[in-house]
C-alpha positions as CSV (number, residue, x, y, z in Angstrom):
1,X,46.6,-29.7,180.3
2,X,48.8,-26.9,179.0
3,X,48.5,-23.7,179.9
4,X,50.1,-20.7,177.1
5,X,52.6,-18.3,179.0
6,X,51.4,-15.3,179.2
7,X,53.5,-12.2,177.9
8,X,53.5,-9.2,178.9
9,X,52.3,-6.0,177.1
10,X,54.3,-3.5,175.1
11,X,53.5,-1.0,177.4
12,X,54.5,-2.8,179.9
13,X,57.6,-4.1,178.6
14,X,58.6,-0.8,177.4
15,X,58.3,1.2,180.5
16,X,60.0,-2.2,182.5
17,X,63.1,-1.2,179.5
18,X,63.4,2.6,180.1
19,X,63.1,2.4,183.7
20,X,66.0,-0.4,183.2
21,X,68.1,1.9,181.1
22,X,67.0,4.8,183.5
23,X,68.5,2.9,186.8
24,X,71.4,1.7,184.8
25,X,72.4,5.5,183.9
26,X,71.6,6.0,187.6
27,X,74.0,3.3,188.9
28,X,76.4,4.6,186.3
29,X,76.4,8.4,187.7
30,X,76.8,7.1,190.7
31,X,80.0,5.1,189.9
32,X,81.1,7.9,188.3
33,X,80.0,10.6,191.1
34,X,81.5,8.6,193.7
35,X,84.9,8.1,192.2
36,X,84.7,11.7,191.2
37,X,84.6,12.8,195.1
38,X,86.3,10.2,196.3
39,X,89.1,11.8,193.9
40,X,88.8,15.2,195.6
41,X,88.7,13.9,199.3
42,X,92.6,12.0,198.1
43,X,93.0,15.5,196.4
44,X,92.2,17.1,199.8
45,X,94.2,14.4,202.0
46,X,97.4,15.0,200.0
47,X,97.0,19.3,199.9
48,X,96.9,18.4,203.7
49,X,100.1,16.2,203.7
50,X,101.6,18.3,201.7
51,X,101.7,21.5,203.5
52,X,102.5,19.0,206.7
53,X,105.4,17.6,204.8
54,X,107.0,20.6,203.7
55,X,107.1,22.1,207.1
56,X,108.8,19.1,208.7
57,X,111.1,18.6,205.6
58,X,112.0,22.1,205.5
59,X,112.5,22.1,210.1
60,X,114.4,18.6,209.3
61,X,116.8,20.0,206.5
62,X,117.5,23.0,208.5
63,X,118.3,21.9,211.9
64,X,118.4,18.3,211.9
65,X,116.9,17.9,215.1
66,X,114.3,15.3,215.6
67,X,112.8,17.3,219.1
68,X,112.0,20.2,216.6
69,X,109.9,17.4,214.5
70,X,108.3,16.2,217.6
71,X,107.6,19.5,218.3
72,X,106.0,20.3,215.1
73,X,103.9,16.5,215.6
74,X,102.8,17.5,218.8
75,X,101.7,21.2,217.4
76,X,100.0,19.5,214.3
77,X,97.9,17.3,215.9
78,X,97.0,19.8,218.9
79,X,95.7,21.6,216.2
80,X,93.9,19.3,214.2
81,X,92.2,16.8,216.0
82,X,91.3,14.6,213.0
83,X,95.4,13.9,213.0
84,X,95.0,10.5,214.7
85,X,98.7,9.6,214.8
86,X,101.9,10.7,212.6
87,X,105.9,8.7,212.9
88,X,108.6,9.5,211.0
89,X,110.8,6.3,210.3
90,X,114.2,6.5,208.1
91,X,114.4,3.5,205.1
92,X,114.7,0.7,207.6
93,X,111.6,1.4,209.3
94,X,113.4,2.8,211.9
95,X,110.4,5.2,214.0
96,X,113.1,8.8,214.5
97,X,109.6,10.8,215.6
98,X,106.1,9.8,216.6
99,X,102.9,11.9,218.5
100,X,103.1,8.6,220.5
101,X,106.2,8.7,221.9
102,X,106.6,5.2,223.1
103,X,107.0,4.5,219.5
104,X,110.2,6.4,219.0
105,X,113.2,4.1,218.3
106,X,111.4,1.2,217.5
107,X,111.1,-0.9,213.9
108,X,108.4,-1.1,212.3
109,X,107.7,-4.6,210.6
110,X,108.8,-4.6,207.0
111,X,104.8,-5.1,206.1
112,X,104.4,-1.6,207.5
113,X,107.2,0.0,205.8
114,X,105.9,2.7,202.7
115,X,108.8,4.9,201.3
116,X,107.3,6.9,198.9
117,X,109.5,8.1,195.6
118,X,110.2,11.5,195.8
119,X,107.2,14.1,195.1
120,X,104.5,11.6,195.6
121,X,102.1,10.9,198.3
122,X,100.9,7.5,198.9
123,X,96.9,7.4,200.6
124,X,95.3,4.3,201.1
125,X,92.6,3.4,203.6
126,X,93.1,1.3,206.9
127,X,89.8,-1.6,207.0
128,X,87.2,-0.2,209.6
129,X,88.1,-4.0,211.3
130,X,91.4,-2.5,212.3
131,X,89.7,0.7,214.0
132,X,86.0,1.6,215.4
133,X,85.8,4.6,212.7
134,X,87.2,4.9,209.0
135,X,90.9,6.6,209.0
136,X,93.2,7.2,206.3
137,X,96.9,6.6,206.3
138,X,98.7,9.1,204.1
139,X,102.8,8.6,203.6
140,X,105.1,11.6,201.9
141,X,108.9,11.0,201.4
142,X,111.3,12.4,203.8
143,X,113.7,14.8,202.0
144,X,117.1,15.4,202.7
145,X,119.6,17.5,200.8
146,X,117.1,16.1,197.7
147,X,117.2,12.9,198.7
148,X,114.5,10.9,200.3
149,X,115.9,9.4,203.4
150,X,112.5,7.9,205.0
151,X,109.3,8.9,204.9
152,X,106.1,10.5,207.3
153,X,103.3,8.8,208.2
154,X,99.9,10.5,208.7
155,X,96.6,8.6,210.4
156,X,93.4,10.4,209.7
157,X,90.3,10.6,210.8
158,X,87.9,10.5,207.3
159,X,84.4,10.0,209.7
160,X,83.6,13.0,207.6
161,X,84.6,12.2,204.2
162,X,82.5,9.3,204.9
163,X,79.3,10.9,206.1
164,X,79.9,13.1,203.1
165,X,80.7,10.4,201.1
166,X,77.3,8.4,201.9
167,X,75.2,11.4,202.3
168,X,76.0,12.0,198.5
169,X,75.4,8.8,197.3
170,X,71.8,8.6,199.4
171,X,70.7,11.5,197.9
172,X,72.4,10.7,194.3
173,X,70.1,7.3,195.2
174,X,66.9,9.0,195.8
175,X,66.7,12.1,193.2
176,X,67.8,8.6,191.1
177,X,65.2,6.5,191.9
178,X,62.0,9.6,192.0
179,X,63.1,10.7,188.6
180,X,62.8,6.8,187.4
181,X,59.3,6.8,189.0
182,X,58.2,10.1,187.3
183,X,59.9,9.0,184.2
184,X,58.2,5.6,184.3
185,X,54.3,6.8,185.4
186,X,55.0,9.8,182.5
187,X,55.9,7.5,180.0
188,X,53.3,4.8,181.6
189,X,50.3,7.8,180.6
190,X,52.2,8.9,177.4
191,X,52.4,5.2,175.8
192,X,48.7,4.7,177.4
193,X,47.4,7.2,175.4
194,X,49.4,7.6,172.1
195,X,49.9,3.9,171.7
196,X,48.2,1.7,173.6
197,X,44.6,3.0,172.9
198,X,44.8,3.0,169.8
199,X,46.4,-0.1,169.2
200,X,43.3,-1.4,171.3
201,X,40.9,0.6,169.1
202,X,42.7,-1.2,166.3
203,X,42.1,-4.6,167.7
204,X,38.1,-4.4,168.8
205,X,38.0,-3.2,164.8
206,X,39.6,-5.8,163.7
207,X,37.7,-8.4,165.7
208,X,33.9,-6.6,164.5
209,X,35.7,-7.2,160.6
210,X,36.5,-10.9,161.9
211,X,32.9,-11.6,163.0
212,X,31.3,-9.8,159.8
213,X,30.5,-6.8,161.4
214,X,30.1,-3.3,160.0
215,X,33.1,-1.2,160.9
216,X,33.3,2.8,161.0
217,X,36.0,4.4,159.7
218,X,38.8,4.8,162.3
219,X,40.6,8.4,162.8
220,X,43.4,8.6,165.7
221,X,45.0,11.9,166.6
222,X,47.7,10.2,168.8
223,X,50.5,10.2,166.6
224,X,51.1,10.3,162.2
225,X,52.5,6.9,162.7
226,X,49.1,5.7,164.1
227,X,47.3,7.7,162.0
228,X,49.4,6.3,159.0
229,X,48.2,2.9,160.7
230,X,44.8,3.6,161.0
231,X,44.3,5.0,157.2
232,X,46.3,1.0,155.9
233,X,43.9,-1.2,158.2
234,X,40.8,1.5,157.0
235,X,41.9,0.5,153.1
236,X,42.4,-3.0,154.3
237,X,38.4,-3.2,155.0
238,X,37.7,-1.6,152.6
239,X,39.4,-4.2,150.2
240,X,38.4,-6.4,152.0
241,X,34.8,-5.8,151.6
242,X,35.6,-5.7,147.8
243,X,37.4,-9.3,148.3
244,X,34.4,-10.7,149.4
245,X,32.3,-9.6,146.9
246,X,34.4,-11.0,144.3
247,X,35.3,-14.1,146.5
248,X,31.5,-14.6,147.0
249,X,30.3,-14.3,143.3
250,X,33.4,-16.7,142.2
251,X,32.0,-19.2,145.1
252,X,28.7,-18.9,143.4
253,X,29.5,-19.6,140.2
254,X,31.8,-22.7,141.7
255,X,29.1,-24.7,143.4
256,X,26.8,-23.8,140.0
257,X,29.3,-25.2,138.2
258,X,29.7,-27.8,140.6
259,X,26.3,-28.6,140.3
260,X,26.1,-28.6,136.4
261,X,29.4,-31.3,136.6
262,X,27.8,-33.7,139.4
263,X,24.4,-33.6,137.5
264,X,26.5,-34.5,134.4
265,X,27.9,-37.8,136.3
266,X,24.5,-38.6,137.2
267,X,23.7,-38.3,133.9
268,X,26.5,-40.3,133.1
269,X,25.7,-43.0,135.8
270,X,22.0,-43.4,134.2
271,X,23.3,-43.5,130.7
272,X,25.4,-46.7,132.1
273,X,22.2,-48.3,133.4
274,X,20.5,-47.5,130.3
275,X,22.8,-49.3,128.8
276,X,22.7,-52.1,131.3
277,X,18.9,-52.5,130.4
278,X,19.5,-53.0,127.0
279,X,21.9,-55.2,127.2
280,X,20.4,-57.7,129.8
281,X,17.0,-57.6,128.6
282,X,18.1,-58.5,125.1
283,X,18.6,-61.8,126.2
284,X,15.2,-62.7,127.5
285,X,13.4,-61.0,125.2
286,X,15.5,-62.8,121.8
287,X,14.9,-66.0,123.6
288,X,11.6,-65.5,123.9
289,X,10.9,-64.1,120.1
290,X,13.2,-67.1,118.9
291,X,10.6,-69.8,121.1
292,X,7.4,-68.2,119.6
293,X,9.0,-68.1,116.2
294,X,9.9,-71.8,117.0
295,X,6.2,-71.9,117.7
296,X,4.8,-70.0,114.9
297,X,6.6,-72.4,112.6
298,X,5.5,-75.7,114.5
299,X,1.9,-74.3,113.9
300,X,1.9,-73.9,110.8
301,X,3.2,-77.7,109.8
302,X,0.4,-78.6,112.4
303,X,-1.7,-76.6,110.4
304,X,-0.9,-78.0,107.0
305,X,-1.4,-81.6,108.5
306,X,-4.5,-80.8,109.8
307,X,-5.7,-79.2,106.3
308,X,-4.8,-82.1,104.3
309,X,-6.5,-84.4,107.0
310,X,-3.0,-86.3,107.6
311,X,-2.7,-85.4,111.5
312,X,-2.0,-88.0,113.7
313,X,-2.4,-88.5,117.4
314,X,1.1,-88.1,118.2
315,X,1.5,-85.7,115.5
316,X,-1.0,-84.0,117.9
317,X,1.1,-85.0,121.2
318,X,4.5,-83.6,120.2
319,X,2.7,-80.0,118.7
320,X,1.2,-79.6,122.2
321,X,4.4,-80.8,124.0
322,X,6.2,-78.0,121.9
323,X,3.5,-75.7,122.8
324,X,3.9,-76.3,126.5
325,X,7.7,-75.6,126.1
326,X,8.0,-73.5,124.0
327,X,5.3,-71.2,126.0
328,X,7.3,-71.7,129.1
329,X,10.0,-71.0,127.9
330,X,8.4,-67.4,126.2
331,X,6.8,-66.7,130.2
332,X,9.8,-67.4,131.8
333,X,12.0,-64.7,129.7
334,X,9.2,-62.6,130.0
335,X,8.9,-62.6,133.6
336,X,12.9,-62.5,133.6
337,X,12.7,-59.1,131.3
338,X,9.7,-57.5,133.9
339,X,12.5,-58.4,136.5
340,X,15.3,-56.5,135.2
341,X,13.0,-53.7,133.8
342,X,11.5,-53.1,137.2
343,X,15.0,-53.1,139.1
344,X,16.2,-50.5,136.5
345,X,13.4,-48.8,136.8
346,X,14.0,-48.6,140.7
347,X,17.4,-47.8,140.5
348,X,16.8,-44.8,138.1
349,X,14.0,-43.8,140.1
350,X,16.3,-44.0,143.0
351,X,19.3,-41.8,141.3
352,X,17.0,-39.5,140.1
353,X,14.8,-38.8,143.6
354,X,16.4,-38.4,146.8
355,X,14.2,-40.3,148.9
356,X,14.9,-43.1,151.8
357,X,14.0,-46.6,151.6
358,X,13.8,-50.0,152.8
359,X,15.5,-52.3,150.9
360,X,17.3,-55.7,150.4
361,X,21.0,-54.8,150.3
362,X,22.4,-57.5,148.0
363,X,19.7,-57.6,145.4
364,X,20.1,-54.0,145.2
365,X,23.7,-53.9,144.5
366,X,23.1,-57.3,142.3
367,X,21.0,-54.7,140.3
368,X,23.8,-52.2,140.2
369,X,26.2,-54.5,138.9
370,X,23.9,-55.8,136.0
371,X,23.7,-52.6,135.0
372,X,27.7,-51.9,134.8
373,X,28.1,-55.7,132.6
374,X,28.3,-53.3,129.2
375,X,31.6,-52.1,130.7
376,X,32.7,-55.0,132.9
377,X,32.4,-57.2,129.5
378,X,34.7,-54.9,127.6
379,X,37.4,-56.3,130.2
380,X,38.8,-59.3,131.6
381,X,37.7,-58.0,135.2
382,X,35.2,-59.9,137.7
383,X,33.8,-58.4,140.2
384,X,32.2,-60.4,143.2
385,X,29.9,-59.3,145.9
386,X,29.6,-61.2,149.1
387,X,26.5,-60.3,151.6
388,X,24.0,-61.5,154.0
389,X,20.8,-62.3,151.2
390,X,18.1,-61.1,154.1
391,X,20.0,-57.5,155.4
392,X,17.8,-54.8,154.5
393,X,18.8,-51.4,155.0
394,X,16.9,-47.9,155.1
395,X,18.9,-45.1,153.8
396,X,18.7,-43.7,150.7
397,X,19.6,-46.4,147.6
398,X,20.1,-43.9,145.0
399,X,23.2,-42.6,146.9
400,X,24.4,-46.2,147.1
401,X,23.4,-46.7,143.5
402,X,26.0,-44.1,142.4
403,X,28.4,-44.9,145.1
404,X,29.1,-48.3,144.0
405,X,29.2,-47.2,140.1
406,X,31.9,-44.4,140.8
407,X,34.1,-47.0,142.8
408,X,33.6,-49.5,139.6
409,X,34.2,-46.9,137.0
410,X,37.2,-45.2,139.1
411,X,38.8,-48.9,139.2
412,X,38.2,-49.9,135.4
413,X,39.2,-46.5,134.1
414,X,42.4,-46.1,136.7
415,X,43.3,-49.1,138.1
416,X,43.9,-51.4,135.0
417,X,44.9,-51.5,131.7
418,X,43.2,-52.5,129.1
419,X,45.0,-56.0,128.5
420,X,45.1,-56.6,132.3
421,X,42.8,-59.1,134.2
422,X,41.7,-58.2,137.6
423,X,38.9,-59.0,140.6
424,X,37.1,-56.3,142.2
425,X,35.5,-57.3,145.6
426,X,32.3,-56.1,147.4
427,X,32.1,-57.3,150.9
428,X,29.5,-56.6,153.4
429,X,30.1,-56.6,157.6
430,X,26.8,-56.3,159.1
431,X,27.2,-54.9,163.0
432,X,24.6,-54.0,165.2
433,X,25.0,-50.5,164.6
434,X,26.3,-49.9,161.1
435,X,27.3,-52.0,157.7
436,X,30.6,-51.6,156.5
437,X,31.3,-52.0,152.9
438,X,34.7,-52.9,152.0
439,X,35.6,-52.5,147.8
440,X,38.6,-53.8,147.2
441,X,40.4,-53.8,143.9
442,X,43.5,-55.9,143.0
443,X,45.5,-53.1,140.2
444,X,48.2,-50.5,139.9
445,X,47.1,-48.8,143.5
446,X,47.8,-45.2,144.5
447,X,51.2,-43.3,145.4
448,X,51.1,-40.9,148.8
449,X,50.7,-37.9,146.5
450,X,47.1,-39.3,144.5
451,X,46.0,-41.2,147.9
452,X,46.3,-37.8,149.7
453,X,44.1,-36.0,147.4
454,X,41.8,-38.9,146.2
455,X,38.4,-36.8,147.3
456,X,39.5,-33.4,146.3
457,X,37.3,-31.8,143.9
458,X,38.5,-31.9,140.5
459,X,41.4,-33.6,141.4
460,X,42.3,-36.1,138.8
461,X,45.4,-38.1,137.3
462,X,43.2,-38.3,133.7
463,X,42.8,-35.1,132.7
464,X,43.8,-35.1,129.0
465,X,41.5,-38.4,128.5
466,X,38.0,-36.5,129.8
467,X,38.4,-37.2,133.8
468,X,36.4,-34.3,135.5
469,X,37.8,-35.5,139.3
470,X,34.6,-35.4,140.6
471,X,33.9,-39.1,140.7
472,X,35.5,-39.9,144.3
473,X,34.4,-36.6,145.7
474,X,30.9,-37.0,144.4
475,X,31.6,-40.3,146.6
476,X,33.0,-38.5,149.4
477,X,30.1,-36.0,149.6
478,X,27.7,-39.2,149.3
479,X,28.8,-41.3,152.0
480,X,29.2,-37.9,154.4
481,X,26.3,-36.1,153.9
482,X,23.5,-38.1,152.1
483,X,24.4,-41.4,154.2
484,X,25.8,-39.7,157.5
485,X,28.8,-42.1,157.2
486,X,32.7,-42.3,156.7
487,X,34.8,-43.0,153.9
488,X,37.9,-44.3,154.5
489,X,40.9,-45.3,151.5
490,X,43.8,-47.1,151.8
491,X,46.3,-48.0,148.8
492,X,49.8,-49.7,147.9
493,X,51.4,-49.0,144.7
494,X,51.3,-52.0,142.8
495,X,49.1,-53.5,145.3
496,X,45.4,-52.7,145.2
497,X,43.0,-50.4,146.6
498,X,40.4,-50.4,149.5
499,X,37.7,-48.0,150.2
500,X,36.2,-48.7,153.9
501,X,32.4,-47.1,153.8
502,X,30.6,-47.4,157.1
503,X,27.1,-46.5,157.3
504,X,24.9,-46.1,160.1
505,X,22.3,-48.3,160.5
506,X,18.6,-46.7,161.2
507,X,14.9,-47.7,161.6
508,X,12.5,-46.8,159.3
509,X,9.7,-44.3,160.7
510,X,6.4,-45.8,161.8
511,X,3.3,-43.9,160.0
């Protein structure tokens, strides 16, 4: 089972975007704000240095005296107690002064050695790991007669910078983050109430149109975009309605003509079985007028033989023996002709009144096919049906009736030519809970592109030559609706076709 991810709304996707835009500027301010004040602090640490390094260069210079350094290292950091440590070293690392004294004459390692060029003050932080508290080192050349001869080291205490430092960035962080929360819930109840309302209002309108209802003419206030919205979908509906109207009166005049066409093929169908009567009871009925003419003209000469007293006994014998035939012959043609006249007559009746039935499946079609012989003996087609004699079926056996005759026609008019010989095959399955009639032909076939629109209405591959294409979808409609069952079609070019009908089987009603 699949389950469809669910997004999430506009509204909420566009507040979820400003408010990430909103913390990104945030972020970005604070970047900014922080590298800004970080800048003055190094600003502030090197003012500091500086004045420091001038006085000691300018003591140094004049007297030369390293105890008048000391002194002014001791005085410095008696009077600023954020002055952690200072040493003055020469180039080699050499420590000439220090607050801690014990440090004075030794070298530092190489690692630890910063001579600054001249005019420029070095700052860089010492890692907290090295310390318990954050402290700055800050290194200014050592001048003498303009030359820088070593360099001064000052440790500081930047505790305070830092407190600043994070105290600025907390509340950078939280004015930050409460103007993201206004700026979301304001733009939350702005989008709820220009957009999102009426984009809802939009939607419930457009589900009444889908489910036919009447809709009232939608204003919104919220916005001219919306309003410019509003006034399309209103002229929408209102086109719409018109639409359907003219959609309506054209479907109308579709299924009348619809109507008129399929009651033309039944027309059609009956003027075949017409036909087929004609033709088949022809034969009985000249066979029957040829006997009694035989007959008339036998007694006469029995007549004449009798008049001039001449007759004989087997004169007598053979008239009566011709009399006998030639009368049987005259009931029998006669009886055959009732036949036929009655199964046309049933098979009219059946086309022309829906009505269900029970009846013997075989002799039915049998009937059928007799009355498609006019067109099957204009061709050099045969067409076999093989069945159970005793199924009976109740459905309805006009709907067969023109079943059958449209598969027939469709095959003789599409499926040969006129030179070509062919076999057309009925053949009955009888299962316990439907027949399934198979009609097979053996000619050109279908490609893809007919087979896929075989039983679409006027759908045809004769157009020019009088095809309507409603023959197979007159089928279709048939075996669907009338007979509750399925049509299926297969088809090869150059290799046949086969229509698969199954039909439910049911019992007739009791009265």
């Amino acid at each position: 089972m699949s389950f469809r991810q669910k997004k999430l709304s506009l509204q909420k996707r566009i507040v979820f975007l400003v408010t990430a835009v909103t913390a990104g500027m945030i972020s970005t301010m604070m970047v900014f704000d922080t590298i800004s004040l970080n800048q003055s602090i190094r600003e502030a640490y090197v003012s500091q240095i500086s004045g420091m390094t001038i006085a000691i260069n300018g003591r140094y210079e004049e007297s030369r005296s390293i105890a008048d350094i000391q002194q002014i290292f001791d005085y410095i950091q008696y009077k600023n107690n954020r002055v952690l440590d200072m040493k003055l070293y020469d180039k080699q690392g050499k420590v000439l002064a220090s607050s801690n004294r014990r440090e004075i004459g030794t070298t530092l390692h190489s690692s630890k050695i910063v001579v600054p060029k001249q005019d420029n003050t070095i700052v860089d932080r010492i890692p907290i790991a090295e310390n318990d508290k954050p402290i700055v080192r800050l290194t200014a050349p050592l001048q003498e007669d303009g030359s820088v001869v070593g360099a001064v080291e000052v440790i500081f205490d930047s505790s305070e910078e830092e407190l600043l430092l994070q105290k600025r960035t907390k509340l950078i962080l939280f004015v930050g983050l409460s103007i993201a929360i206004i700026l979301s819930i304001l733009l939350w109840l702005i989008l709820r109430v220009i957009v999102i309302r009426p984009l809802s209002r939009l939607r419930e309108a457009a589900v009444i149109v889908k489910q036919g209802g009447e809709l009232p003419k939608l204003q919104f206030k919220a916005s001219p975009e919306i309003a410019e919205v509003s006034e399309a979908f209103n002229d929408m509906v209102n086109n719409l309605d018109e639409r359907y109207q003219e959609l309506q009166q054209a479907l109308n005049t579709l299924q009348v003509t619809q109507d008129q066409l399929v009651h033309s093929e039944k027309m059609g169908a009956l003027g075949n079985l017409v036909a087929g009567v004609s033709h088949e009871i022809n034969t009985p009925i000249g066979i029957g007028v040829t006997a009694i003419s035989y007959l008339d003209q036998k007694a006469k000469q029995f007549q004449a033989l009798y008049d001039a007293g001449k007759m004989k006994k087997s004169d007598l014998e053979q008239f009566l023996s011709t009399s006998h035939e030639s009368i049987v012959m005259v009931q029998s043609n006669l009886e055959r002709a009732s036949t036929l006249i009655k199964s046309f007559k049933q098979i009219s009746v059946d086309q022309s009144v829906e009505m269900k039935r029970t009846f013997l499946f075989k002799e039915y079609v049998q009937g059928i096919i007799a009355s498609l012989k006019p067109a099957l003996k204009k061709t050099h087609i045969q067409l076999d049906v093989y069945c159970d004699e005793q199924l009976h079926l109740y459905t309805y056996p006009g709907a067969l009736s023109q079943i059958i005759t449209n598969l027939v026609m469709n095959s003789l008019n599409h499926a040969y030519d006129s030179e070509d010989e062919g076999y057309l095959s009925i053949r009955v399955l009888d299962y316990p809970d439907h027949v399934l009639i198979a009609y097979s032909d053996d000619g050109k076939g279908m490609s893809e592109e007919v087979l896929d629109h075989i039983f679409d209405p006027f759908f045809t591959t004769s157009r020019g030559q009088g095809g309507t294409g409603l023959g197979m979808n007159i089928v279709y409609n048939l075996v669907k609706e009338s007979l509750n069952g399925t049509i299926q079609c297969s088809s090869v070019r150059g290799q046949g076709s086969l229509f698969a009908i199954t039909i439910p089987k049911e019992e007739e009603a009791e009265i």
